[in-house]
C-alpha positions in Angstrom: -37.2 1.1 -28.6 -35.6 3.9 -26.7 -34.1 6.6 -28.6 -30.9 8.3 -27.6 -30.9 10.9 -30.4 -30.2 14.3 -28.7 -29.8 12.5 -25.0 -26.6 13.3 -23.1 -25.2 9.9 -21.1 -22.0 9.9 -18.9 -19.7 7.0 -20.0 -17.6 5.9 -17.2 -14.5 3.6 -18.2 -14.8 4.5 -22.0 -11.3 4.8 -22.7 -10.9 1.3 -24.4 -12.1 -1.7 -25.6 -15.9 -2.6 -24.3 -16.1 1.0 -23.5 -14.8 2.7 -26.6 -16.8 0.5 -29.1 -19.9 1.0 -27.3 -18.7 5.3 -27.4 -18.8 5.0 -31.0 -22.2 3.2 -31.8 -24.0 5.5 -29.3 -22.2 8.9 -30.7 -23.1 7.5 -34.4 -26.8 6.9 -32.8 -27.1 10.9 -32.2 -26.3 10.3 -28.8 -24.3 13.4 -26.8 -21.4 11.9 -24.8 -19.5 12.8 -20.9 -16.9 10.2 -21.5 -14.5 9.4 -18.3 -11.3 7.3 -17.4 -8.1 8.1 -15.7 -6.3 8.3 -19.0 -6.5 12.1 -20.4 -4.9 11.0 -23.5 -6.7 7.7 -23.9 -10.2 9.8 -24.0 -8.7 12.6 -26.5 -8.0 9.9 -28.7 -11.7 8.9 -28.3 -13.2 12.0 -28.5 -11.3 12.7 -31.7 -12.5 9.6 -33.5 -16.5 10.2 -32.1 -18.9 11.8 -35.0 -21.5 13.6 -32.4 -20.6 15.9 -29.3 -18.5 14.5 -26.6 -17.3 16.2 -23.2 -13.8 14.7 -22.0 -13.9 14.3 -18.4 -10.9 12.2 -16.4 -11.5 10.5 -13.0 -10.2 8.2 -11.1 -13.0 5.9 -9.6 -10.9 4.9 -6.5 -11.1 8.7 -5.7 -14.0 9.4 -3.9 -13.0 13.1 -4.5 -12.3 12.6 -7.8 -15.8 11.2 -8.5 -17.4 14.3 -7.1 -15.4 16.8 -8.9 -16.1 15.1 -12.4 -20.3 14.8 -11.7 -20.0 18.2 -10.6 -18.6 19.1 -14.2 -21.3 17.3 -15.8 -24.4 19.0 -15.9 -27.5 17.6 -16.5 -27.7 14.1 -17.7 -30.0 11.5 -19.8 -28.0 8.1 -18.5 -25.2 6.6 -17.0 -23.7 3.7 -18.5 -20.8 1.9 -15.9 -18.1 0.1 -18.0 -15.0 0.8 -16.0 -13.1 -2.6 -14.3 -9.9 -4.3 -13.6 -8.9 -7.5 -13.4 -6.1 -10.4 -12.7 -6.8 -13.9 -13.1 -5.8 -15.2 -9.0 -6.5 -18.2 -6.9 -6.9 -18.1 -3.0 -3.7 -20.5 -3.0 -1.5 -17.1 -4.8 -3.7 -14.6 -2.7 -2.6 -11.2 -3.8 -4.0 -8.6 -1.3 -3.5 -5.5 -3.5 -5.0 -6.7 -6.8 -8.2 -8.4 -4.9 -8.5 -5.1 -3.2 -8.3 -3.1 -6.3 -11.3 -5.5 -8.3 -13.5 -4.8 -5.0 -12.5 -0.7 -5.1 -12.9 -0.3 -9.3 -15.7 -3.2 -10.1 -17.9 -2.7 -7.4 -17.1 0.0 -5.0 -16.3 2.1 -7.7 -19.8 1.7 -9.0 -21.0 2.7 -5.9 -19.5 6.2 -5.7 -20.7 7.3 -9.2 -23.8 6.1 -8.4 -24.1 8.3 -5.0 -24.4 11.0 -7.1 -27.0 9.4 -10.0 -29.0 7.8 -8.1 -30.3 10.6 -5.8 -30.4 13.0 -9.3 -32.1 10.6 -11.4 -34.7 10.1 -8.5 -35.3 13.8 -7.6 -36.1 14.3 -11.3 -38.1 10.9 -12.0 -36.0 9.9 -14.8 -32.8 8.6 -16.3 -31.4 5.8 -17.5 -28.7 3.4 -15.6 -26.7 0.8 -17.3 -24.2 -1.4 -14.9 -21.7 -3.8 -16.8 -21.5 -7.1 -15.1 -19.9 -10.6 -16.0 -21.1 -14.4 -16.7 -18.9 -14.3 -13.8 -20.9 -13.5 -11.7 -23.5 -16.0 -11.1 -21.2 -18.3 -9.2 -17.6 -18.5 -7.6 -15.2 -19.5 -10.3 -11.5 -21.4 -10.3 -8.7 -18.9 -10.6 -11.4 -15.4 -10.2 -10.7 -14.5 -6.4 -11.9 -10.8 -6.4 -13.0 -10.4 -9.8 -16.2 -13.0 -9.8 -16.9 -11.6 -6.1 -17.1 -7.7 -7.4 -18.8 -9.4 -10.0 -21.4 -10.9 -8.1 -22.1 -8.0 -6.1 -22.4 -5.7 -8.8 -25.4 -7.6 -9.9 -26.8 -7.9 -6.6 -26.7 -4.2 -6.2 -28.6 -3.7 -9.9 -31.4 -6.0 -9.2 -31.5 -4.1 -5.6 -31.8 -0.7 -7.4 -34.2 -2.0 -10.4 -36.4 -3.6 -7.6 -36.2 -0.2 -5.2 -37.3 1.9 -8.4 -39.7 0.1 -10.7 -42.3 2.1 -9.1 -40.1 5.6 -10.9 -39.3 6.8 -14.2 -35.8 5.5 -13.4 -34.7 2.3 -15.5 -31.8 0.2 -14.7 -30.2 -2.4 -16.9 -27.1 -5.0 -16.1 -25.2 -6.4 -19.1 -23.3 -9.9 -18.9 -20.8 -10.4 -21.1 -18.4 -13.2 -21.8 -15.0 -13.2 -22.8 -14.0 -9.8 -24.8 -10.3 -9.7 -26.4 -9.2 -6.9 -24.5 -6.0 -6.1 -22.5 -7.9 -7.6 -19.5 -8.5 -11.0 -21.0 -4.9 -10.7 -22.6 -3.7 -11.9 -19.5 -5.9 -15.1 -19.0 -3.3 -18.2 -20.4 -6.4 -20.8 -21.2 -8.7 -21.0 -23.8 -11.6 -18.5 -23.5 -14.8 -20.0 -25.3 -16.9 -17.9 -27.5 -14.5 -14.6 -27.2 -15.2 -11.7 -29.2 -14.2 -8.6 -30.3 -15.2 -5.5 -29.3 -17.3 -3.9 -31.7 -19.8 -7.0 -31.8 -20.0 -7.4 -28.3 -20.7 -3.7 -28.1 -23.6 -4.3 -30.5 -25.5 -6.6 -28.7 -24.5 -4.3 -25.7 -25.9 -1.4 -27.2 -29.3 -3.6 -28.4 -30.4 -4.2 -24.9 -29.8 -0.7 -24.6 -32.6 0.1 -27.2 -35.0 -2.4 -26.8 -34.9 -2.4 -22.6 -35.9 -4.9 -20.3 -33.4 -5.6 -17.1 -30.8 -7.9 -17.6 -29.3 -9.5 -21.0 -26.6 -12.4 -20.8 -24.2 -12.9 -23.8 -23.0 -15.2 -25.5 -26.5 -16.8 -25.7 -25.3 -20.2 -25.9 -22.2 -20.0 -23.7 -24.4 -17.8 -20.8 -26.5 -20.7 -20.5 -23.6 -22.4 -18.7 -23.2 -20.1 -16.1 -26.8 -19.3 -15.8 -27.7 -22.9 -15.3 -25.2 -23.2 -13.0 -26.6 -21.4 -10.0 -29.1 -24.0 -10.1 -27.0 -27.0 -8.6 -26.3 -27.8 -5.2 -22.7 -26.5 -3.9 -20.9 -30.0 -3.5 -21.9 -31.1 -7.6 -21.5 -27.5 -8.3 -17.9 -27.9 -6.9 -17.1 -31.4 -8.4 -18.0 -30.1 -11.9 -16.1 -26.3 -11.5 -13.2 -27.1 -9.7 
């Protein structure tokens, strides 16, 4: 079981919902937190509610500039955990070029600027810890998820690239699955979401892969299986079942 007592990790996206539960199990673990977002205010309010040490540090993940002034604030870090994302349910037949091009810049190319500056750190020093938030999502295309089961998909593609590149280093890398959580995100889905939860649960079983290790978790357990399943049929009955 790892042990975050004492260990400093960056939070990036831990303004609200997923984020902020997770902030507040990890700080009540003994953890030290770097907390980031684009809200100022949003991460006060955090910071004021956490029981251990936290740094407030805005960003803006679209901001490549942005990204390099907040690590260089940083100092020296245990683990990075990457929460941040946006999202708008879309189909191709209502294409909507600025929203599809904002879940590519946050979910996935987003994650690729923070980790320009972790993965080179962790590397040098043979250690740290890296934690990427994906989606059920991503294990197939999905009706009405233009852009969001895409970055999706990629941002899993790019953890098993970096846990396959560094297995042989003191590095570990995680990716996290969740299902529906009732956020503001999910507030703007109009169908029924199966197995949604909270928060502070989901940030439990978050935070439990966290401790016990091991590369990728999936959650719900039940509904997961769906999705994981899925990528095991052929494209036409894929299609014919999906869409």
């Amino acid at each position: 079981m790892r042990d975050f007592k004492g260990k400093r990790y960056w939070l990036v996206g831990a303004s609200e919902g997923l984020g902020r539960a997770l902030a507040l199990k990890m700080s009540g673990a003994g953890a030290e937190l770097i907390v980031s977002a684009r809200s100022a205010e949003r991460l006060a309010a955090l910071a004021a509610d956490l029981p251990g040490p936290v740094q407030v540090v805005p960003m803006d993940i679209a901001d490549r500039d942005s990204v390099a002034q907040a690590w260089g604030q940083l100092g020296r870090i245990d683990g990075m955990i990457f929460l941040a994302g946006v999202y708008w349910p879309q189909s191709a037949k209502a294409w909507n070029g600025p929203e599809v091009e904002a879940m590519f810049d946050i979910n996935l190319t987003g994650a690729a600027r923070v980790l320009a500056h972790v993965v080179p750190d962790f590397v040098a020093r043979d250690t740290g810890h890296i934690v990427l938030t994906g989606s059920l999502s991503g294990f197939r295309g999905l009706p009405g998820a233009i852009g969001y089961a895409a970055s999706k998909a990629g941002l899993y593609s790019l953890a098993e690239s970096l846990d396959g590149d560094l297995k042989d280093t003191g590095v570990s890398v995680q990716l996290i699955n969740p299902g529906f959580i009732r956020t503001r995100l999910t507030d703007k889905n109009d169908f029924t979401m199966p197995f949604i939860m909270d928060p502070d649960p989901a940030a439990e079983i978050f935070f439990d892969h966290m401790r016990r290790g091991g590369f990728a978790r999936s959650f719900p357990t039940v509904f997961s299986l769906v999705f994981r399943l899925s990528a095991l049929l052929p494209h036409r009955l894929y299609r014919r079942l999906f869409f």
